[in-house]
VOGU-3710 file (C-alpha; in Angstrom, 3 decimals, decimal comma):
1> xxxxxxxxxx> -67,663/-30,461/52,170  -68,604/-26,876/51,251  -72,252/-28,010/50,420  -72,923/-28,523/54,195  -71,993/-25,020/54,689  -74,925/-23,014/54,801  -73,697/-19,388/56,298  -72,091/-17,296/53,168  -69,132/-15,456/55,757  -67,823/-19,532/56,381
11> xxxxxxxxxx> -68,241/-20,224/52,659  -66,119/-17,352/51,941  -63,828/-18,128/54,433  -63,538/-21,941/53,219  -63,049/-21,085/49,007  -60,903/-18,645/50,096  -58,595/-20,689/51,916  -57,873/-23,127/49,317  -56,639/-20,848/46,586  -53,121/-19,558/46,403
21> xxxxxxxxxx> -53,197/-15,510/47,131  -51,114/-13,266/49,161  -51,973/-12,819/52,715  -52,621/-9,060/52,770  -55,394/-10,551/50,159  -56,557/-12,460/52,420  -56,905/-10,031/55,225  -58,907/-7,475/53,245  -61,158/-10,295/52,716  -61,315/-10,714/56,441
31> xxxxxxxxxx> -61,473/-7,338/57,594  -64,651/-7,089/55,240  -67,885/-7,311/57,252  -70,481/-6,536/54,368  -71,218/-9,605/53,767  -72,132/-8,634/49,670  -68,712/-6,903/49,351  -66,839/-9,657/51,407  -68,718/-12,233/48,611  -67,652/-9,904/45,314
41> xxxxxxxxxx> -63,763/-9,813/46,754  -63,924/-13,637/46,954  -65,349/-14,249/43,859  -63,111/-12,231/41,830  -60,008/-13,845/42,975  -61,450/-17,218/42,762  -62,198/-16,070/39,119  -58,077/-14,927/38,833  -57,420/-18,157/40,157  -58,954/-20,215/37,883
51> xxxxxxxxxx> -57,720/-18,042/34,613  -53,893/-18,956/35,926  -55,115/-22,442/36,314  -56,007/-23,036/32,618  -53,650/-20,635/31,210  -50,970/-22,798/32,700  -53,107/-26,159/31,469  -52,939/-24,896/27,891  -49,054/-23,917/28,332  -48,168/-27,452/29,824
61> xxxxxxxxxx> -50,393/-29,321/26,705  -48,443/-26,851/24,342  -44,831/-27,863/26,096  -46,126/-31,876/25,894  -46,939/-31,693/22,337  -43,781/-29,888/21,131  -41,429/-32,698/23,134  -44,089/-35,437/21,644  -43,070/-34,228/18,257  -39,274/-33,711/18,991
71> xxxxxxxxxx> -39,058/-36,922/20,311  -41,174/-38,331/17,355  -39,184/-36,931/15,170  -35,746/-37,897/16,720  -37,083/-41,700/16,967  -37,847/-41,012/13,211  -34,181/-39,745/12,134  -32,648/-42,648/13,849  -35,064/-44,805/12,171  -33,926/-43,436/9,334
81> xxxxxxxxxx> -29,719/-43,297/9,627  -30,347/-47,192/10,522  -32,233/-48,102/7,616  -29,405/-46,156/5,138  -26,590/-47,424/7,681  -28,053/-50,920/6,571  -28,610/-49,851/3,101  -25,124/-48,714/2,741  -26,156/-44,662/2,315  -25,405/-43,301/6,010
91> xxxxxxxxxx> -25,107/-39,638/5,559  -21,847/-39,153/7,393  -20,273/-42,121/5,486  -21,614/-40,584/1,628  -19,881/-37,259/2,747  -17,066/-38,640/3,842  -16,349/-40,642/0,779  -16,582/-37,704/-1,300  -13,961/-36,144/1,029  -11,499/-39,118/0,662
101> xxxxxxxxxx> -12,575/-38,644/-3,061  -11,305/-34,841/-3,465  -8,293/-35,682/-0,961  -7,139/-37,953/-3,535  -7,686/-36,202/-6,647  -5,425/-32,980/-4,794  -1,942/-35,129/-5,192  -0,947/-33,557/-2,075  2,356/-34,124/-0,543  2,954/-37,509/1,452
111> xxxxxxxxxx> 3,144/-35,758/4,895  -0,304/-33,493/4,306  -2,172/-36,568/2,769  -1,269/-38,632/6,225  -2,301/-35,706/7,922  -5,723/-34,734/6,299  -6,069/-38,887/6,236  -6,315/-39,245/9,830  -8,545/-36,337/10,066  -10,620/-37,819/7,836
121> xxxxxxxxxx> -10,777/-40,980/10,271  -11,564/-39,042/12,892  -14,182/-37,323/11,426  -15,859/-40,678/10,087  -16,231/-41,108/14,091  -17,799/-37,876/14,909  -21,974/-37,562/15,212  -22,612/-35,434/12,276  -24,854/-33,595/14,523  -22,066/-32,786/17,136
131> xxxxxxxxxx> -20,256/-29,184/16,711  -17,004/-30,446/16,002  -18,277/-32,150/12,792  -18,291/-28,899/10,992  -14,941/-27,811/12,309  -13,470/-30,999/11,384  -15,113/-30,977/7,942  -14,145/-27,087/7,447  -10,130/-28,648/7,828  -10,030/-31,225/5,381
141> xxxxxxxxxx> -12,108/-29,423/2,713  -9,280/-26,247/3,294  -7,104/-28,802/2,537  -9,199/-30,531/-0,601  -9,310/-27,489/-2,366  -5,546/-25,898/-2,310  -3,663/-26,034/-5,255  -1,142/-28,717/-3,957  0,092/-29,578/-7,530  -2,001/-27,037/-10,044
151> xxxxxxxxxx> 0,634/-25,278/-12,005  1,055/-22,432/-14,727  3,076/-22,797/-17,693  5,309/-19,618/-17,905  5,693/-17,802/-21,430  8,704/-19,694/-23,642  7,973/-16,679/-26,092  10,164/-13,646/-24,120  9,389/-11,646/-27,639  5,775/-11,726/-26,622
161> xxxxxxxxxx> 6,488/-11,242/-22,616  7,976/-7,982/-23,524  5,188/-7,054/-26,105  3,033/-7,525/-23,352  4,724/-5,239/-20,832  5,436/-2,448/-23,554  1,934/-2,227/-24,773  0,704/-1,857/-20,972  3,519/0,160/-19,657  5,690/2,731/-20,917
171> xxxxxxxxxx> 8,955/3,112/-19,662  10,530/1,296/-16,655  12,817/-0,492/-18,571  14,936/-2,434/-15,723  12,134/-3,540/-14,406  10,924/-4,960/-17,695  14,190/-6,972/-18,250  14,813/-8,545/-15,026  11,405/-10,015/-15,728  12,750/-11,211/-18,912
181> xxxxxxxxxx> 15,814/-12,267/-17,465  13,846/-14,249/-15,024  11,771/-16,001/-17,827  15,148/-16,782/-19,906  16,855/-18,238/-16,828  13,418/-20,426/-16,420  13,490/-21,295/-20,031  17,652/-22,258/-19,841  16,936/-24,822/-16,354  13,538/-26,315/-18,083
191> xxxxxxxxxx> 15,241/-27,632/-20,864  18,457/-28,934/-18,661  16,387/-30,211/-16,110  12,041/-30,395/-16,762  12,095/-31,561/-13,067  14,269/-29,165/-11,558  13,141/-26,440/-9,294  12,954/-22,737/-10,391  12,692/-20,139/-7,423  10,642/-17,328/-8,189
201> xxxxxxxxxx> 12,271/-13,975/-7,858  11,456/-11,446/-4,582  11,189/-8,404/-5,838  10,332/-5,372/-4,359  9,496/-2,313/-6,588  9,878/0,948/-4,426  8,894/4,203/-5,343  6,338/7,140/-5,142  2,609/6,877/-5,495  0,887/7,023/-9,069
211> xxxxxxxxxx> 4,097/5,390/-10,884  2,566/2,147/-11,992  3,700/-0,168/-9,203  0,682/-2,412/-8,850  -0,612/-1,977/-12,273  2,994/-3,585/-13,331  2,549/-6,170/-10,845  -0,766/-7,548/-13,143  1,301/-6,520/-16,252  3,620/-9,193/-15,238
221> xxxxxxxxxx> 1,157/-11,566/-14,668  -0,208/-11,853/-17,964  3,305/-11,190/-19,615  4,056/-14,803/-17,737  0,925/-16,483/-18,343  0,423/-16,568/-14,594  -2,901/-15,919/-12,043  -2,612/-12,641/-10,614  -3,486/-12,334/-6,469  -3,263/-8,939/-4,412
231> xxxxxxxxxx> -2,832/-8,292/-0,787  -2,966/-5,326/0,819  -0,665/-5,077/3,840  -1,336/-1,358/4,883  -2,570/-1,120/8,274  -2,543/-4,925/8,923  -1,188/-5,572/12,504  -2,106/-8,846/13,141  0,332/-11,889/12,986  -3,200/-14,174/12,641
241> xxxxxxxxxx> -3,836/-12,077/9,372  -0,083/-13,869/7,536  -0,086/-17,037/9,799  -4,273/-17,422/10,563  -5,345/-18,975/13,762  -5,047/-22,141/15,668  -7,889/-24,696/14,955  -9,104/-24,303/18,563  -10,165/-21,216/18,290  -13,942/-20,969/17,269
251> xxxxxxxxxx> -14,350/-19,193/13,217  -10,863/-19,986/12,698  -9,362/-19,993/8,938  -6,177/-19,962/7,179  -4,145/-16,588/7,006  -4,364/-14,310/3,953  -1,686/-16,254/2,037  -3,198/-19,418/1,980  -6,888/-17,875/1,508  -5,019/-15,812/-1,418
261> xxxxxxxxxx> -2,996/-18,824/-3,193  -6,516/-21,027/-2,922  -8,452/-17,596/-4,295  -5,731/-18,267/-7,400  -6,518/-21,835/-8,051  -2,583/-22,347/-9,204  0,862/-22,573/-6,634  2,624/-20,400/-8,841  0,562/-17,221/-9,278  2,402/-13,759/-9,286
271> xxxxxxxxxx> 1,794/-12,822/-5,759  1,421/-8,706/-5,151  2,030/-7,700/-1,091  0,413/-3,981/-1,731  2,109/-1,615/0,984  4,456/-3,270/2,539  5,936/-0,388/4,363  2,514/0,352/6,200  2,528/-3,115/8,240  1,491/-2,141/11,685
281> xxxxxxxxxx> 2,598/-3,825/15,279  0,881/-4,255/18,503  0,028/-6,747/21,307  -1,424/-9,010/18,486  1,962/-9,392/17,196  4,375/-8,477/14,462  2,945/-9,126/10,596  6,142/-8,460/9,376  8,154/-10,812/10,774  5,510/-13,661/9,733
291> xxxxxxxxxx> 6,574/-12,051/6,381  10,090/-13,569/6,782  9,285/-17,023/6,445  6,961/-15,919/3,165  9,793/-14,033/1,503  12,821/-16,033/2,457  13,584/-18,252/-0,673  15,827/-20,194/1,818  12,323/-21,441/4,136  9,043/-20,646/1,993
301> xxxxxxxxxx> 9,228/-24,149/0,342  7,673/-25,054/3,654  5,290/-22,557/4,959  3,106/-23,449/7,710  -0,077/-21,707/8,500  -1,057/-21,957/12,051  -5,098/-23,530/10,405  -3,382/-26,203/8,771  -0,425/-27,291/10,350  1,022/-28,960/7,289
311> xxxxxxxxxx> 3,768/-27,213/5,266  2,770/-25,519/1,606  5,786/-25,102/-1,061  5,271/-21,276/-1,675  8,823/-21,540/-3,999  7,264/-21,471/-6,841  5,297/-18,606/-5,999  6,765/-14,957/-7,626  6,137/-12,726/-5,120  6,387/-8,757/-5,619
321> xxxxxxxxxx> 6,121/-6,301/-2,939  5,119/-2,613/-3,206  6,555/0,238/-0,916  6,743/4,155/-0,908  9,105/4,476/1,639  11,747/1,794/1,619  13,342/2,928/5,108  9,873/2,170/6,646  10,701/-1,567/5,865  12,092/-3,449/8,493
331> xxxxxxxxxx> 15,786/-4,258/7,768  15,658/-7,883/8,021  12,185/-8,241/5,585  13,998/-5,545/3,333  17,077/-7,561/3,511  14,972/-10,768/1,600  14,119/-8,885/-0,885  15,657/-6,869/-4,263  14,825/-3,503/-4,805  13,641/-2,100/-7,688
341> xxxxxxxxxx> 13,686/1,706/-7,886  10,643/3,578/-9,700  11,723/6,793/-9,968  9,190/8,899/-11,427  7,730/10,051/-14,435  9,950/12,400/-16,364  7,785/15,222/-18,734  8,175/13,464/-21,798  7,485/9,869/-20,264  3,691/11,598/-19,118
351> xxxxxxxxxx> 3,319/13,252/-22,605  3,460/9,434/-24,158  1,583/7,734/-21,280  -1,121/10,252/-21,485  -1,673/9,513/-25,437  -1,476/6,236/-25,265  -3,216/4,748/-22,255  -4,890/7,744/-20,225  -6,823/9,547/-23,102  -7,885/6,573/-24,954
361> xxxxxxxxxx> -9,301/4,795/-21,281  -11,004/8,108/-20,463  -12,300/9,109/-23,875  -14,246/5,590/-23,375  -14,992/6,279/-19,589  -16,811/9,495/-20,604  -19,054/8,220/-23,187  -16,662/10,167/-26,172  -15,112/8,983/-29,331  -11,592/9,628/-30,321
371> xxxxxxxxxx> -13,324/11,435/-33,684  -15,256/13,779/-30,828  -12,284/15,100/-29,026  -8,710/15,457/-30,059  -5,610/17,009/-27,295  -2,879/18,613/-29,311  0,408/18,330/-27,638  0,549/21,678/-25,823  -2,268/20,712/-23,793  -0,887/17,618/-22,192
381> xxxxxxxxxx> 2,044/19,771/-21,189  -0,136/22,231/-19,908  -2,144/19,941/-18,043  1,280/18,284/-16,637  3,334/21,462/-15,672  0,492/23,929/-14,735  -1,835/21,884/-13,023  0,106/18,726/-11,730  3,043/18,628/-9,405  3,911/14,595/-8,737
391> xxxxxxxxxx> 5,804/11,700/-9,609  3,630/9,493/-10,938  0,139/10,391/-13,530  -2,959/9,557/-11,298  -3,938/13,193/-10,719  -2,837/13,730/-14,842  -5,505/11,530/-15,148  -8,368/12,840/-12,943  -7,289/16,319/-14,929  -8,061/14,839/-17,864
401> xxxxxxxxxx> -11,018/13,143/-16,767  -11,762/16,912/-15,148  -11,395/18,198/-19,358  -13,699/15,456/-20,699  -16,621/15,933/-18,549  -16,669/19,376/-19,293  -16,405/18,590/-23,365  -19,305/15,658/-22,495  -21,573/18,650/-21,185  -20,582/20,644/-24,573
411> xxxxxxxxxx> -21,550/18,436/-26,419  -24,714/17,058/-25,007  -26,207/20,761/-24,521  -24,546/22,679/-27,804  -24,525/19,327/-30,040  -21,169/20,511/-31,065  -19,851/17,966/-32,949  -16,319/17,979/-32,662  -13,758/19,693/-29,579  -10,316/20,024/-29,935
421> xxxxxxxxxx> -8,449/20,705/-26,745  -5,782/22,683/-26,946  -3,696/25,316/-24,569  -6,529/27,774/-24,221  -8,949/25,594/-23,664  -7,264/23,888/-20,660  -7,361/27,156/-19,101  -10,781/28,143/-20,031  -11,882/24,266/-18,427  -9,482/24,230/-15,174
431> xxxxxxxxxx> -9,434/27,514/-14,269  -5,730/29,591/-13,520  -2,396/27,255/-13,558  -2,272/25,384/-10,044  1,620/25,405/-10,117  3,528/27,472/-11,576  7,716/26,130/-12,883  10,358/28,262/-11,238  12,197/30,277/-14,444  15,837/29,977/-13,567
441> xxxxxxxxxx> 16,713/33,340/-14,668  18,966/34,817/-12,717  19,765/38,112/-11,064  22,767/40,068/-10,802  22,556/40,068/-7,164  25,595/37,669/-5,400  24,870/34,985/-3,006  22,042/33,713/-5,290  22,577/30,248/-6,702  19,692/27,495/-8,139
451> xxxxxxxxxx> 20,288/23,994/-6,487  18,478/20,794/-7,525  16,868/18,769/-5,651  14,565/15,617/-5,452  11,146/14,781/-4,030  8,819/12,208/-3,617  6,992/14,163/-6,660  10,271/13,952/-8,744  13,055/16,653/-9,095  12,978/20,404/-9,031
461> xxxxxxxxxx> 15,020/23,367/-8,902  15,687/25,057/-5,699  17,173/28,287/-4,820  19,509/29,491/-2,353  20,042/32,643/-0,976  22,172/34,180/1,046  22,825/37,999/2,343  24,900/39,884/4,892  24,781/42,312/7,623  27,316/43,563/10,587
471> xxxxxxxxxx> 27,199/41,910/13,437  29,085/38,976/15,450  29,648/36,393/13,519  26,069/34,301/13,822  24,613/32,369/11,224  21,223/31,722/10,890  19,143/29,567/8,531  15,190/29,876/7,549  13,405/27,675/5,271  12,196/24,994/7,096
481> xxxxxxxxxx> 15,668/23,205/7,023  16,096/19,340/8,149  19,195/18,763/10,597  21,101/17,635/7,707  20,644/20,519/5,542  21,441/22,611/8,646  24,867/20,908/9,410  25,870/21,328/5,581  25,413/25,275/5,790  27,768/25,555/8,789
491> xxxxxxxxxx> 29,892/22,908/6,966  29,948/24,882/4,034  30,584/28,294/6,442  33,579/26,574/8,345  34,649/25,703/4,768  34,468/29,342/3,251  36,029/30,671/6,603  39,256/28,336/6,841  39,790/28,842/3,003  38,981/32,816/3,111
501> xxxxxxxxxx> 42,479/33,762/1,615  42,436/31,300/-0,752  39,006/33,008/-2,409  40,280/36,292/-2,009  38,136/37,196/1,330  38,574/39,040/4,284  40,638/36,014/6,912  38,174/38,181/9,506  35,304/38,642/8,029  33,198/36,852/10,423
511> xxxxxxxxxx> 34,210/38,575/13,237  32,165/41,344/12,394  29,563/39,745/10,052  26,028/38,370/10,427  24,904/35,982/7,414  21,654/34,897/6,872  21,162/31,848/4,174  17,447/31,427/3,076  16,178/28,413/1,300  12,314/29,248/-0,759
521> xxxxxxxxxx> 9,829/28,146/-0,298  9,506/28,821/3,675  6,622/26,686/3,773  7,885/23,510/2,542  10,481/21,487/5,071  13,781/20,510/3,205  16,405/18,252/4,100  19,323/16,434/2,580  23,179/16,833/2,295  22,934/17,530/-1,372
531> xxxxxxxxxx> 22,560/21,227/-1,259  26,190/21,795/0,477  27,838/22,751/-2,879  24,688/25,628/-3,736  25,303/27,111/-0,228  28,723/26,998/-0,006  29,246/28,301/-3,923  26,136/31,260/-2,121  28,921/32,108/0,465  31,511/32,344/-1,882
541> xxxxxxxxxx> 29,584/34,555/-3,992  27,902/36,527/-1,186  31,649/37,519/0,362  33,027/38,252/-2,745  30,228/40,677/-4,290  30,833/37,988/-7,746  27,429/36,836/-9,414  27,123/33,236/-10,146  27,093/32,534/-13,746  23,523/32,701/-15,094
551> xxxxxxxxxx> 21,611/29,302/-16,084  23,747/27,113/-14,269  22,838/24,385/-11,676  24,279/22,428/-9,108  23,894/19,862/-6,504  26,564/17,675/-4,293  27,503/17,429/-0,617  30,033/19,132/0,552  32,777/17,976/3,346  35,295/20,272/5,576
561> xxxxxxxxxx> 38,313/19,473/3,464  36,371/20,952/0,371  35,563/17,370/-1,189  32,422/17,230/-3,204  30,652/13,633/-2,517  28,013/11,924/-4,626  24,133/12,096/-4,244  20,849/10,433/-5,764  18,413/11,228/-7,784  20,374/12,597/-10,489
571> xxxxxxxxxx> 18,152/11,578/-13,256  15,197/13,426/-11,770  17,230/16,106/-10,811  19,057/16,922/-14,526  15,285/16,473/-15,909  14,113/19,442/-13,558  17,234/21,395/-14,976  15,992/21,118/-18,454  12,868/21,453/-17,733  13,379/24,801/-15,856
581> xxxxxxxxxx> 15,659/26,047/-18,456  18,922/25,485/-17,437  22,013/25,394/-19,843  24,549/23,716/-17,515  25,056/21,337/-14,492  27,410/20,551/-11,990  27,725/17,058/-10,307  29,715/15,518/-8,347  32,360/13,379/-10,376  31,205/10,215/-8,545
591> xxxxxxxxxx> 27,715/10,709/-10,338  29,408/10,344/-13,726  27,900/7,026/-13,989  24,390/8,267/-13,460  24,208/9,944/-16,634  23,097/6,370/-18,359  19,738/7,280/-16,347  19,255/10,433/-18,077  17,142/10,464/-21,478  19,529/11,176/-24,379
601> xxxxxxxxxx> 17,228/13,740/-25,502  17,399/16,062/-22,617  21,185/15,264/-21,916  22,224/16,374/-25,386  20,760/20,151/-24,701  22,244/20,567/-21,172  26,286/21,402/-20,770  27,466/18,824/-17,605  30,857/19,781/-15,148  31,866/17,096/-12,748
611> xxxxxxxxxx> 33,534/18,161/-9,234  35,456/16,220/-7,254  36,546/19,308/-4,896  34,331/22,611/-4,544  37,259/24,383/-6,680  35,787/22,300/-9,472  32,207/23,996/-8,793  33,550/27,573/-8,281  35,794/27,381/-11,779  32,311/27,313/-13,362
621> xxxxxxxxxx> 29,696/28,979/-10,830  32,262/32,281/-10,321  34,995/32,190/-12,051  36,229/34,970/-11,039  36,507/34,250/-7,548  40,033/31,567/-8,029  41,605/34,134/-10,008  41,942/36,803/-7,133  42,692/34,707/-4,152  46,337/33,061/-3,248
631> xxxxxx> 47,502/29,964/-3,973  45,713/27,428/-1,753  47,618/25,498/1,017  44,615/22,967/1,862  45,947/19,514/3,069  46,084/16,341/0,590
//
């Protein structure tokens, strides 16, 4: 058709009209009347034209050969799946054998065998290739592979349970039998009953960082003959992260319990829930009431995880828990569980943990030998008063970590030989004393009495003072008291003011007096009822210009009628007294008992009064004070 045109504008024209370009292309090529330009516009978008033309011919021959070979391929897989189908080797059917296999060989219970059975049905059904497959496959291997029946054999020997605990810890000695107790009552029911069912104790071992908590909880573990697993609860706020999540949910997997008890190949491992008292709740829900089920012994033999849907016996499982503050425990999860105080450290205790696990593990850690460095006993002292202030030993540690890599460097760049630490040289390595212990030498001043109290970093001494001016009557209180300390000092002032004849004081003297109590150090917030018996004893002393006797200390709350009621901490407490040089104590009589607590080595150099009414305190704190007042007509 276009070789019977002969005029070049009509040829144009015609190629132009059978390509595809935009009209405003197509009027510039009609609004061109050089017939040379008009031919050069044509020819170059005829050239376009036939570049998209085989670009897109080389895309379509790419797209046919890659669905040639997909499909030859496919036709060749399903070639193959019937010739192994007829041979008796279908993939699906080999794995699912050797799922059936491992099913078998876990001697789960009846219910979770029927259970993982029928998934295994259904999964023989499923197209290997479809999603689900894997999903269904993750399931029954989850299954396959927990511990349904692996056991332990706990330690007959308790000889050798406690050797183990005493050679890895020092001290904590009521934790150390109630795991022995526990192994003895094991040992009684095995040989009554081989069969019978042995719960594993719920303990939960409260206390202040550093003290040995988890370290214990491995300690155990090996002292048992048991796998050890860990799981740390702080900041976990996500039921899913105790319970896991439903199959339906795509990436699913068991909760940490199950993931931890499979982790420990056995169902009886010692169990460790780090933190306990940092669980977290939000919209996710409430971790620690997932704990319930886990740490009731009345409901764990049949735990069910939300992944499997098929109860696991967790009774067998001993599971220890870890807190530093036991009131952030929920009551009910705190109510499952028995408590076992770690108190702290007391001097001596560090002194013999530092020689006999810290300085040999950090001699080693440094590169040293016990024949290059030697501590004499001052400087573990030194290094525990003067440069530590806590319960437990971990910063002891990094200080003597501090000491080594500074005798390393000595002895890498002097080639000394040989160091021995002693006093000095803890100074000359760490610089001036971080702390310094409160001397309880007292002044002749009245209204100036050392109290005891008890931290998370163990006991101290603490002193109150009190002074007066003229005024109205106000009281006022500095020291960045608590509520509770606050109420005991106008307690204590109501006290001192309805029994004012009785010490020998003016009936009126707050009518025209101003008292100030002060509790050091400002900085520091204190609260607690046990410093009613210090402030009221102050008063006393304040009013009636007597000194309290020198070296003596005293702690107890106080009430209106003048009864002095018991406190805690009184092991902590009498070791901050000796350690601060103290000659005598007063406690309330109710603490009596407590004394057990106290090392016989620091009781035996301390003189102790009990109190059961403040008169009891003031006999020995100012004596003098009774002795001029009238006889006392307080209420029985």
């Amino acid at each position: 058709m276009l070789k019977n045109i002969q005029k070049p504008n009509r040829l144009t024209d015609r190629a132009i009209s059978v390509i595809t370009i935009s009209n405003q292309e197509k009027q510039e090529i009609l609004e061109e009347l050089n017939v040379k330009k008009r031919i050069e516009k044509a020819l170059n978008l005829i050239s376009r034209e036939i570049q998209r033309i085989k670009l897109g011919e080389e895309i379509q021959s790419e797209v046919h050969d890659e669905i040639t070979k997909t499909q030859r391929e496919y036709y060749l897989r399903e070639q193959m799946k019937a010739i192994k189908k007829e041979l008796g080797e279908d993939e699906g059917s080999v794995e699912t054998k050797e799922l059936e296999d491992k099913l078998k060989a876990a001697k789960m219970p009846e219910d979770a065998e029927k259970v993982a059975m029928k998934e295994l049905d259904r999964l023989s059904r499923i197209p290997t290739q479809s999603p689900e497959y894997n999903v269904s496959r993750t399931y029954i291997e989850w299954l396959s592979d927990l511990p349904w029946s692996e056991s332990t054999d706990d330690r007959i020997d308790l000889k050798e349970a406690m050797k183990i605990l005493d050679d890895d810890h020092y001290g904590l000695d009521k934790v150390k039998e109630r795991i022995i107790e526990y192994l003895a009552v094991r040992n009684l029911k095995q040989k009554k009953d081989p069969d019978g069912r042995v719960r594993g104790p719920i303990l939960c071992f409260g206390g202040p960082p550093g003290v040995g908590k988890t370290s214990l909880g491995k300690s155990i573990a090996r002292a048992m003959g048991r796998e050890f697993v860990r799981l740390s609860l702080g900041g976990v706020r996500d039921e899913a992260e105790i319970r896991g999540h439903r199959r339906t949910y795509i990436g699913a997997l068991p909760g940490r319990i199950i993931q931890s008890i499979k982790k420990a190949g056995t169902n009886n491992p010692v169990f460790m829930l780090d933190e306990i008292d940092k669980l977290g709740a939000d919209f996710r829900g409430d971790p620690s009431s997932a704990l319930l089920e886990v740490l009731d012994p009345e409901q764990n033999h049949s735990f069910s995880d939300h992944y499997l849907e098929v109860d696991f016996d967790l009774s067998n499982v001993m599971f220890i828990s870890t807190a530093n503050y036991q009131d952030a425990i929920p009551p009910a999860l705190r109510d499952r569980m028995e408590i076992l105080e770690f108190t702290g450290y007391i001097e001596d205790e560090k002194v013999q943990i530092a020689k006999r696990h810290i300085l040999p593990k950090q001699v080693k850690e440094n590169g040293l030998t016990k024949e290059q460095v030697t501590f004499d006993a001052g400087s573990v002292k030194e290094l525990i008063r003067s440069y530590t202030r806590e319960a437990g030993v971990r910063n002891l540690e990094r200080e003597i970590a501090n000491v080594l890599r500074k005798v390393a460097r000595e002895l890498v760049e002097e080639e000394t030989k040989k160091t021995k630490i002693t006093k000095a040289k803890v100074g000359e390595y760490l610089g001036a004393p971080r702390f310094h212990s409160e001397l309880a030498e007292r002044t002749t001043k009245p209204g100036v009495v050392t109290g005891l109290a008890w931290t998370a970093a163990g006991g101290d001494i603490l002193f109150v003072e009190s002074t007066k001016m003229k005024g109205k009557g106000r009281l006022t209180l500095t020291g960045q008291l608590g509520d509770v300390m606050k109420e005991s000092a106008t307690a204590g002032l109501t006290f001192v003011r309805s029994h004012a004849e009785e010490f020998g004081l003016d009936p009126d003297f707050n009518e025209n007096t101003d008292i100030h109590i002060h509790v050091p150090a400002g900085a520091i917030p204190k609260d607690g009822p046990s410093a009613g018996v210090s402030m009221v004893t102050s008063l006393v002393s304040l009013l009636s210009g007597i000194p309290v006797k020198e070296k003596v200390a005293m702690t107890g709350e106080i009430t209106l009628r003048g009864n002095v009621l018991p406190i805690g901490g009184v092991k902590e407490k009498v070791t901050a007294a000796h350690r601060s040089g103290i000659k005598e104590v007063i406690l309330p009589d109710h603490n009596r008992k407590d004394l057990e607590d106290v090392p016989k080595h620091v009781a035996k150099d301390l003189t102790f009064h009990f109190a059961k009414e403040i008169n009891d305190v003031l006999k020995v704190a100012v004596a003098g004070v009774l002795k001029t007042g009238k006889k006392s007509n307080k209420p029985k």
